[in-house]
C-alpha positions as CSV (number, residue, x, y, z in Angstrom):
1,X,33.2,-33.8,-46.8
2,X,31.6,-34.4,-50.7
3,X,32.0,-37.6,-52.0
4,X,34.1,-36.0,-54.4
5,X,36.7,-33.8,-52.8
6,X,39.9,-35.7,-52.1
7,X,41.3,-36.5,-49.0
8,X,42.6,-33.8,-46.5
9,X,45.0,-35.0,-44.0
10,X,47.1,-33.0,-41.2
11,X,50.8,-33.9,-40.9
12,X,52.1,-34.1,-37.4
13,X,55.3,-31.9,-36.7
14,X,57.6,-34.6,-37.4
15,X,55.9,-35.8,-40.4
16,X,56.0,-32.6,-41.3
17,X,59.8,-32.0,-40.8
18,X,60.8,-35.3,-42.7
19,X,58.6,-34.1,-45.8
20,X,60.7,-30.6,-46.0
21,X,63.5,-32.5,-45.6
22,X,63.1,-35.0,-48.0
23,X,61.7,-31.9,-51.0
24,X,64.9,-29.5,-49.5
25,X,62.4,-27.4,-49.4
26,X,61.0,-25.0,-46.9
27,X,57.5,-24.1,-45.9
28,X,57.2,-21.0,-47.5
29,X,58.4,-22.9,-50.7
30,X,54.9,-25.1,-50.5
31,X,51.6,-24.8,-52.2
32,X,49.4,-22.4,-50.0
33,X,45.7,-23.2,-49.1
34,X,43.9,-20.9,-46.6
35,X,42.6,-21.5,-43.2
36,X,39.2,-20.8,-44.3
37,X,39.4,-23.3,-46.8
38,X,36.3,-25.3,-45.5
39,X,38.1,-28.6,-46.8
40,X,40.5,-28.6,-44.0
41,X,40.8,-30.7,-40.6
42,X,38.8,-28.7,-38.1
43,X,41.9,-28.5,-36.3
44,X,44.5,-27.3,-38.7
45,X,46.2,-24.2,-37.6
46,X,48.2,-21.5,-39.7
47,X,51.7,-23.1,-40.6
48,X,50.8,-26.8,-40.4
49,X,51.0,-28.9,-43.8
50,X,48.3,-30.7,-44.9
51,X,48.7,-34.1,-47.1
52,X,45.9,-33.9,-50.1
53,X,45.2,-37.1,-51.8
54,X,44.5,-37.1,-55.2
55,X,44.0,-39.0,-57.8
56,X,45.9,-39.0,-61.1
57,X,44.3,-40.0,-64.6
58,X,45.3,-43.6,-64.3
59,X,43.5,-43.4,-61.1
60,X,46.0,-44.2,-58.9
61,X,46.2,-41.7,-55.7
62,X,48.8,-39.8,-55.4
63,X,49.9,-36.9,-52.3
64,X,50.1,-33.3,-52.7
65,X,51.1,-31.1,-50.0
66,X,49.6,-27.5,-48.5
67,X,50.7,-25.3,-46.2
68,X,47.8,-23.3,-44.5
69,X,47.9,-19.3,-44.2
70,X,45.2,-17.4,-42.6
């Protein structure tokens, strides 16, 4: 991982369910990022979400959230 590339983090199932819950939205409703994305956890698999942290211009971070497609 570069120094510069924020951080990539797998949801767990139930983390995962609360988030979609909490949005009312579904998965196919997310951002997309692909499986070969080489940013991702070695262990993501197509249909988990994955929590990006970034951060915004007053440098706080802040999440954004992917689902992974092949």
């Amino acid at each position: 991982m570069h120094v510069l590339q924020p951080k990539h983090i797998l949801l767990k199932q139930e983390e995962a369910k609360k988030l979609l819950e909490k949005l009312n939205v579904s998965k196919s409703q997310l951002p997309k990022i692909k499986k070969s994305d080489p940013a991702l956890p070695k262990e993501a698999k197509v249909g988990d979400i994955v929590k990006i942290m970034r951060k915004n211009e007053k440098g706080e971070e802040v999440p954004y959230y992917r689902v992974v497609i092949p």
